[in-house]
PDB file with one MODEL, atoms N, CA, C and O in Angstrom:
MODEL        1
ATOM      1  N   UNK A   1     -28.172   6.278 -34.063  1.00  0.00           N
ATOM      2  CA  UNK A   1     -27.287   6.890 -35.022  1.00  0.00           C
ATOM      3  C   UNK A   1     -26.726   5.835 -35.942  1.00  0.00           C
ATOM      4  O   UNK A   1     -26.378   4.751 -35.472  1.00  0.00           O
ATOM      5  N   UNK A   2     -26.603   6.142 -37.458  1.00  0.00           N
ATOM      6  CA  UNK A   2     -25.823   5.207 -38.228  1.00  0.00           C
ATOM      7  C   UNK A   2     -24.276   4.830 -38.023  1.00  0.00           C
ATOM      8  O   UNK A   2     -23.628   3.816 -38.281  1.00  0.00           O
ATOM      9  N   UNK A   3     -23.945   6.116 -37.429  1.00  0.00           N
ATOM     10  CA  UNK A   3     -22.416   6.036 -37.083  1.00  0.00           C
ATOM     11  C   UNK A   3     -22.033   5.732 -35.203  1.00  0.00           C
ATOM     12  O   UNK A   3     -21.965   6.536 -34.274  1.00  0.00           O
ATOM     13  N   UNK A   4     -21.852   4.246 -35.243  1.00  0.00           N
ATOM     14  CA  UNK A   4     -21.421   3.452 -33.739  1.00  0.00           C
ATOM     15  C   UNK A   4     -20.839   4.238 -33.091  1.00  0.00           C
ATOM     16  O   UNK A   4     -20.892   4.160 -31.863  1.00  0.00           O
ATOM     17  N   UNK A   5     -20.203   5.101 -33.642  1.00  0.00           N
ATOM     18  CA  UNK A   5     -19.188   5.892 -32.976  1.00  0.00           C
ATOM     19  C   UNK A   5     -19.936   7.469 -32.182  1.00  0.00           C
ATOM     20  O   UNK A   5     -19.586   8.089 -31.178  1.00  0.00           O
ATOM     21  N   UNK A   6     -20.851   7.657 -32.978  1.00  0.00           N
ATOM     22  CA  UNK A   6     -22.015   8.894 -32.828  1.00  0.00           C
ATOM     23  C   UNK A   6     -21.356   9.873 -33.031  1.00  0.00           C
ATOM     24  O   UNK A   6     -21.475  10.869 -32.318  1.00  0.00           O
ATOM     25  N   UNK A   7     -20.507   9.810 -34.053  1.00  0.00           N
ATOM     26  CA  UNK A   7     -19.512  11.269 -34.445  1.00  0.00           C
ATOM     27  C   UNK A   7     -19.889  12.200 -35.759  1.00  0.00           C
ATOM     28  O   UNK A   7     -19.894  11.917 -36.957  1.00  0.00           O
ATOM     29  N   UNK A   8     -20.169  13.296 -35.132  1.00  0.00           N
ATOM     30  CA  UNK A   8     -20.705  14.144 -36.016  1.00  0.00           C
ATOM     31  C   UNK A   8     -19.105  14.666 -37.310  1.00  0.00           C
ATOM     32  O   UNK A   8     -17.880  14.682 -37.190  1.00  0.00           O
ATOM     33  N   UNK A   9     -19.652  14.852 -37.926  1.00  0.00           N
ATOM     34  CA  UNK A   9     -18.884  14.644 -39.529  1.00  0.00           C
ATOM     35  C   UNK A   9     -19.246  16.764 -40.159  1.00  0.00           C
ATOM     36  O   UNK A   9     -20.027  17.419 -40.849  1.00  0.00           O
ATOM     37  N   UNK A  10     -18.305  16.896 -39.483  1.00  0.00           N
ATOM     38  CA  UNK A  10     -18.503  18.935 -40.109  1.00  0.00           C
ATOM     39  C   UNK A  10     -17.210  19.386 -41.297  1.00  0.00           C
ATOM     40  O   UNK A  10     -16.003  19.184 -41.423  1.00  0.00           O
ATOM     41  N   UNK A  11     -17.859  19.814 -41.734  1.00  0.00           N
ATOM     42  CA  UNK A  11     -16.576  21.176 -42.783  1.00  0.00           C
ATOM     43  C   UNK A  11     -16.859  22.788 -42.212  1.00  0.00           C
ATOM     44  O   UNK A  11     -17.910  22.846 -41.575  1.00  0.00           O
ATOM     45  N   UNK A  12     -16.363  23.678 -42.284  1.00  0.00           N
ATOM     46  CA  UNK A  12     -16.600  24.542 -41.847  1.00  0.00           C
ATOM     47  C   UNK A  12     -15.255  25.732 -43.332  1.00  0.00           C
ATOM     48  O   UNK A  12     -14.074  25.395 -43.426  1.00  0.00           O
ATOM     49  N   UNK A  13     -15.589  26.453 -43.853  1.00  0.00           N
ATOM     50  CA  UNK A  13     -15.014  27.568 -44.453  1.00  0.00           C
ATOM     51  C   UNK A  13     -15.550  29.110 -44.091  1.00  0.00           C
ATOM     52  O   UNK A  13     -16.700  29.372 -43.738  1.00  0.00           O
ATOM     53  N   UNK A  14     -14.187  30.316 -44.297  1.00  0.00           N
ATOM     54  CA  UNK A  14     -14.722  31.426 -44.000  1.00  0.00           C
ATOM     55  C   UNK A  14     -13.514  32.479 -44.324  1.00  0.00           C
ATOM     56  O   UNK A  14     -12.374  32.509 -43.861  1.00  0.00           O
ATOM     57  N   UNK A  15     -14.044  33.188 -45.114  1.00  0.00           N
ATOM     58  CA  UNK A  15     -13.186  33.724 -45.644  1.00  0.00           C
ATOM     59  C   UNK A  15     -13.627  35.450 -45.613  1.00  0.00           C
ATOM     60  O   UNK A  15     -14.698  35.872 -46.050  1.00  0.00           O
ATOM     61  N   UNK A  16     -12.134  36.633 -44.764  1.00  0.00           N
ATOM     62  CA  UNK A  16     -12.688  37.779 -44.736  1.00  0.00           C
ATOM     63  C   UNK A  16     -11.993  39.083 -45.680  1.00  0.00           C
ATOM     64  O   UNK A  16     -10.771  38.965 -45.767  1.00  0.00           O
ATOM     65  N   UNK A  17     -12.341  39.825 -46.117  1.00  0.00           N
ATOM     66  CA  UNK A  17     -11.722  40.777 -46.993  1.00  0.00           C
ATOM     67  C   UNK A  17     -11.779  42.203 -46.063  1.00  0.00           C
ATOM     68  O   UNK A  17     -12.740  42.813 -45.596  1.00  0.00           O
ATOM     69  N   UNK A  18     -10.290  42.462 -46.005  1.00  0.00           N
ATOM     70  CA  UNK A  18     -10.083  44.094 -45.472  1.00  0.00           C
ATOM     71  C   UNK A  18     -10.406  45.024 -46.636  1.00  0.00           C
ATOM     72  O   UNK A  18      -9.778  45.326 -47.650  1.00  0.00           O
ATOM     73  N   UNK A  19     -11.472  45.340 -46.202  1.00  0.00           N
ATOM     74  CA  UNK A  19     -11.779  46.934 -47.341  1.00  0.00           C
ATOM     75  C   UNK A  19     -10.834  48.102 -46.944  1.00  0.00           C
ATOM     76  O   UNK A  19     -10.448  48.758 -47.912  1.00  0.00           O
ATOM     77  N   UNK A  20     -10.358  48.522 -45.677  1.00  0.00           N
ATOM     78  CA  UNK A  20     -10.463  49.454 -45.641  1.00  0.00           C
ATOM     79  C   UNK A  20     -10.004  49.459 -43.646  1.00  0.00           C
ATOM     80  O   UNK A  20     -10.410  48.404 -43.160  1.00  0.00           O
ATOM     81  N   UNK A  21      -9.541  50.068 -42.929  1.00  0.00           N
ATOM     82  CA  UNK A  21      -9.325  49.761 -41.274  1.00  0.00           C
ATOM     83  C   UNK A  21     -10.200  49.579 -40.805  1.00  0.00           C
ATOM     84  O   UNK A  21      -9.887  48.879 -39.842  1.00  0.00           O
ATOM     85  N   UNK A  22     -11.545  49.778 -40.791  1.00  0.00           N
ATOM     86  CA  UNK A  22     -12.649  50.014 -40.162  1.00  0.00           C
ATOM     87  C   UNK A  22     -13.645  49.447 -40.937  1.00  0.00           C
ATOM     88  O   UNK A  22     -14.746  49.835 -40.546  1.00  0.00           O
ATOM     89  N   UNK A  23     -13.712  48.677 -41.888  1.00  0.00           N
ATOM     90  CA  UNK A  23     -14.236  47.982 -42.771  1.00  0.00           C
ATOM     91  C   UNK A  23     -14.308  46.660 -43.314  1.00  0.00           C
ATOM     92  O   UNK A  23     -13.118  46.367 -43.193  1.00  0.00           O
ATOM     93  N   UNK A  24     -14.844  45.639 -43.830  1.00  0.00           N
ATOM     94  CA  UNK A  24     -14.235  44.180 -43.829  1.00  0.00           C
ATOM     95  C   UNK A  24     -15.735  43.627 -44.348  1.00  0.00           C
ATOM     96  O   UNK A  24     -16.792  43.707 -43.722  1.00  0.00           O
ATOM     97  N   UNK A  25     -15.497  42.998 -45.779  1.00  0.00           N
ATOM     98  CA  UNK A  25     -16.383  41.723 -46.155  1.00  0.00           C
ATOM     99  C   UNK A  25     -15.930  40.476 -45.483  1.00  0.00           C
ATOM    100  O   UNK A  25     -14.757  40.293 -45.160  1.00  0.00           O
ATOM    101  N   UNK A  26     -17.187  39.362 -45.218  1.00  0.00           N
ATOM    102  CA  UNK A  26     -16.720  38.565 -45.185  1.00  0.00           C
ATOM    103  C   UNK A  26     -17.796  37.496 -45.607  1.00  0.00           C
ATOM    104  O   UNK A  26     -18.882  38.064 -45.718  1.00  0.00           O
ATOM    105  N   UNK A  27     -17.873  36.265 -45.858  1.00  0.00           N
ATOM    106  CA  UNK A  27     -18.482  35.009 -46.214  1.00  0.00           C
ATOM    107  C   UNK A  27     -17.934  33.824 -45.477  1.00  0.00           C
ATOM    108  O   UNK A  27     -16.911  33.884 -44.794  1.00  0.00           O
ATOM    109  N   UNK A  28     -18.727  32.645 -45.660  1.00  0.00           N
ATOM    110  CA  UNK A  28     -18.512  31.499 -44.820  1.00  0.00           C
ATOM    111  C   UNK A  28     -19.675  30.398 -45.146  1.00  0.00           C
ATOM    112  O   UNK A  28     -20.735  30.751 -45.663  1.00  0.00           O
ATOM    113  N   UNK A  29     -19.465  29.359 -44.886  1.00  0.00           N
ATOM    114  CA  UNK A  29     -19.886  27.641 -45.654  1.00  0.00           C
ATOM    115  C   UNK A  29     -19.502  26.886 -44.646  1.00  0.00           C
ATOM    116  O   UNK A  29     -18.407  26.616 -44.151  1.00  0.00           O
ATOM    117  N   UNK A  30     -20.828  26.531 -44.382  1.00  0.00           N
ATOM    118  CA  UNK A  30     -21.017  25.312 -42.877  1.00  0.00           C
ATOM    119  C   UNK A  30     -21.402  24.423 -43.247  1.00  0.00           C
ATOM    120  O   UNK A  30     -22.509  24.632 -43.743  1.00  0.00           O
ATOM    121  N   UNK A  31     -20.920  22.793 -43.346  1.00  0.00           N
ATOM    122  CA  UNK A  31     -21.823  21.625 -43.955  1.00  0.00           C
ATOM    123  C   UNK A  31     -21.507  20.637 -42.187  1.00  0.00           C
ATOM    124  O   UNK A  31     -20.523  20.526 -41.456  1.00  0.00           O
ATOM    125  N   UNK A  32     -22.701  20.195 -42.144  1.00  0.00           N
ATOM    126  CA  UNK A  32     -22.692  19.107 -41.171  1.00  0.00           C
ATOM    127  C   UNK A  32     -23.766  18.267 -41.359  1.00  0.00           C
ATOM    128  O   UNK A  32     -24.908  18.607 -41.668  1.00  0.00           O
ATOM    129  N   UNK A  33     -23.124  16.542 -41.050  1.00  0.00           N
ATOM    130  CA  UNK A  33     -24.090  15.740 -40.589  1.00  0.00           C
ATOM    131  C   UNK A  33     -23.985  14.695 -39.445  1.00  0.00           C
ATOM    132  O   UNK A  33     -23.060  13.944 -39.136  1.00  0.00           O
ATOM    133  N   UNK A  34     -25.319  14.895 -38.869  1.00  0.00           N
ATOM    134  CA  UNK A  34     -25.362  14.342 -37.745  1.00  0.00           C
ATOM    135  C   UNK A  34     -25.345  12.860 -37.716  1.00  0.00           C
ATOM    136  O   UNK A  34     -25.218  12.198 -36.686  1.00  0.00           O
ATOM    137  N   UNK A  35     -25.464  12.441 -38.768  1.00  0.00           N
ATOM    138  CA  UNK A  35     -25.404  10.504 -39.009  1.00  0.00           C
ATOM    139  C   UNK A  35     -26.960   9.945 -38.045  1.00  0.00           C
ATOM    140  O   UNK A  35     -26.900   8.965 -37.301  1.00  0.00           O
ATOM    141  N   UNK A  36     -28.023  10.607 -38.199  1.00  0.00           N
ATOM    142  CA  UNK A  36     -28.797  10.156 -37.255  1.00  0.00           C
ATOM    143  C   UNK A  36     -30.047   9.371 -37.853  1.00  0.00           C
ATOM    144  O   UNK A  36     -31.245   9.585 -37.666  1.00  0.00           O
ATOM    145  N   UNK A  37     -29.398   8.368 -38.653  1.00  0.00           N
ATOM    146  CA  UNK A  37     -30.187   7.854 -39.647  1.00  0.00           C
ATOM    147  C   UNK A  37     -31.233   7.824 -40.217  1.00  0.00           C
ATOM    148  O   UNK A  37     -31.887   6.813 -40.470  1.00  0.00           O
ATOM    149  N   UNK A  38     -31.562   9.200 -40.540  1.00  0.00           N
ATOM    150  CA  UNK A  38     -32.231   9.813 -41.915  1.00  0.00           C
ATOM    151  C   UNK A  38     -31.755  10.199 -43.093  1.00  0.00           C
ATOM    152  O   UNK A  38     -31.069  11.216 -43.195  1.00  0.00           O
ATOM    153  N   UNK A  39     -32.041   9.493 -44.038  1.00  0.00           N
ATOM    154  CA  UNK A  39     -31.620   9.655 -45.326  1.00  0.00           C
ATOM    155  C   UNK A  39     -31.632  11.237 -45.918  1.00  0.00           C
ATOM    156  O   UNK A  39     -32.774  11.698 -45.915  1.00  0.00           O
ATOM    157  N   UNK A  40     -30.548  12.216 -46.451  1.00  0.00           N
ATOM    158  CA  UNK A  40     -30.296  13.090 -46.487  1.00  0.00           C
ATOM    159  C   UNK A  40     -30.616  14.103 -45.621  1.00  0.00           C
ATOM    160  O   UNK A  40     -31.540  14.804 -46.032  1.00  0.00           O
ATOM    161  N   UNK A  41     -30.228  14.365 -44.719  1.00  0.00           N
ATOM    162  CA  UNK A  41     -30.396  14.968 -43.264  1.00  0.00           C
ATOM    163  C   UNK A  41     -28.800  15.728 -42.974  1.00  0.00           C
ATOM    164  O   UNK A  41     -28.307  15.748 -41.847  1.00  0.00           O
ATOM    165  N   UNK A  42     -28.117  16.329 -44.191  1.00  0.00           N
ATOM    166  CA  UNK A  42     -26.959  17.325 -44.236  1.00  0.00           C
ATOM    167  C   UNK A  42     -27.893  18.325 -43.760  1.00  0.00           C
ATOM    168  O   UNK A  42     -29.119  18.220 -43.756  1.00  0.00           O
ATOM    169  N   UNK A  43     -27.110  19.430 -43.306  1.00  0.00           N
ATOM    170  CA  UNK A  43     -27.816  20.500 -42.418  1.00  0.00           C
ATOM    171  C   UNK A  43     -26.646  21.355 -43.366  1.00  0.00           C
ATOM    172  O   UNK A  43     -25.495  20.924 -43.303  1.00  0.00           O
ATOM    173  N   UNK A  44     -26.948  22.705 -44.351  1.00  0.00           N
ATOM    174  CA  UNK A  44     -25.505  23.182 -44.954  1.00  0.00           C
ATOM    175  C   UNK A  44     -26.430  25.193 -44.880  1.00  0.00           C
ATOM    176  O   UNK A  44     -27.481  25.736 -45.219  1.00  0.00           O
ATOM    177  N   UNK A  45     -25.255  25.501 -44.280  1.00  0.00           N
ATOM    178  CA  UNK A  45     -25.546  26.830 -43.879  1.00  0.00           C
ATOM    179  C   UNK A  45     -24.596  28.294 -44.955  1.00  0.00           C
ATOM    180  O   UNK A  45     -23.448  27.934 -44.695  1.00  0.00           O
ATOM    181  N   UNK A  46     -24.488  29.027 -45.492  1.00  0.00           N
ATOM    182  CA  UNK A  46     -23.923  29.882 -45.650  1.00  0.00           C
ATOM    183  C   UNK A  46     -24.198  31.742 -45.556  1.00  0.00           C
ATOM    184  O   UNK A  46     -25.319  32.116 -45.211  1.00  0.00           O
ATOM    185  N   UNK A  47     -23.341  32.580 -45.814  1.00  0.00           N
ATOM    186  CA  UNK A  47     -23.737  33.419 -45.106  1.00  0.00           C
ATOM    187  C   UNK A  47     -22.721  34.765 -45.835  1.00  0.00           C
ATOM    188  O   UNK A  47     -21.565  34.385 -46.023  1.00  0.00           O
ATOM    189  N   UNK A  48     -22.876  35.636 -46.086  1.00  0.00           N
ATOM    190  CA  UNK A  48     -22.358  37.296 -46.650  1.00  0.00           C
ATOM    191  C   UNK A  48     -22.593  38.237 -46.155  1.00  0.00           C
ATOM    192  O   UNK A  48     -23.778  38.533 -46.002  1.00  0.00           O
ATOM    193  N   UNK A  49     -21.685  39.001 -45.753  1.00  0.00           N
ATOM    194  CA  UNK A  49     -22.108  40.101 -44.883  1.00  0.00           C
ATOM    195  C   UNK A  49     -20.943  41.105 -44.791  1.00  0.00           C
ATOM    196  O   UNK A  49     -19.840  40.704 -45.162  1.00  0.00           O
ATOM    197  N   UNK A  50     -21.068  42.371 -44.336  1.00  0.00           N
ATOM    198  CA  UNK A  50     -20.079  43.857 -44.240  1.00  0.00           C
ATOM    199  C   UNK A  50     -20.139  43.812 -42.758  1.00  0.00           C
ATOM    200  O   UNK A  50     -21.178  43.678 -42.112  1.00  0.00           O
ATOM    201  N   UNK A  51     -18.799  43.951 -42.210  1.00  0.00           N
ATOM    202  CA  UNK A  51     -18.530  44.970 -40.785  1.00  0.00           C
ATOM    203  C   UNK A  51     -17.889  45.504 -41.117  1.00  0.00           C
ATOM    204  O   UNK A  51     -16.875  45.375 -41.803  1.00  0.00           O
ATOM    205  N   UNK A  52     -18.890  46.948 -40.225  1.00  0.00           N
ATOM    206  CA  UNK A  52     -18.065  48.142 -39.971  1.00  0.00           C
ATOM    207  C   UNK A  52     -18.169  48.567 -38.741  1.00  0.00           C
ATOM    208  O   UNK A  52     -19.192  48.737 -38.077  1.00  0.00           O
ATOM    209  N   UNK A  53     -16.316  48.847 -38.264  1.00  0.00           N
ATOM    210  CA  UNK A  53     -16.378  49.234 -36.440  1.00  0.00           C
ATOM    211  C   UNK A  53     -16.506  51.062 -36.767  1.00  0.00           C
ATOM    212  O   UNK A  53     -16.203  51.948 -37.565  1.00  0.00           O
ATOM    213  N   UNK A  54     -17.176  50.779 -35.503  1.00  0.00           N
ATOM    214  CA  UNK A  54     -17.420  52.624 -35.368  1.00  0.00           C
ATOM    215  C   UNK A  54     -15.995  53.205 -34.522  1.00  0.00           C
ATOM    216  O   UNK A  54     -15.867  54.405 -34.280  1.00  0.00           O
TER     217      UNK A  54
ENDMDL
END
């Protein structure tokens, strides 16, 4: 690993919207790197989506 310490380095966001009682948008933004010395080797995830409880 580049980092002596072997400490992984994350952000994490997520954010949800009430439509409604039974309803709800939500989104979210994952960035991580593992420091495992490969040159650009960020791993970055995101994601949109509706729940609805029955």
């Amino acid at each position: 690993q580049s980092d002596p310490a072997g400490k992984l380095k994350r952000f994490q966001a997520g954010y949800s919207y009430k439509m409604s009682n039974r309803t709800s948008l939500y989104a979210f933004y994952d960035r991580s790197d593992p420091n495992n010395r490969v040159a650009n080797d960020v791993i970055r995830a995101y994601g949109v989506g509706i729940q609805h409880n029955f």
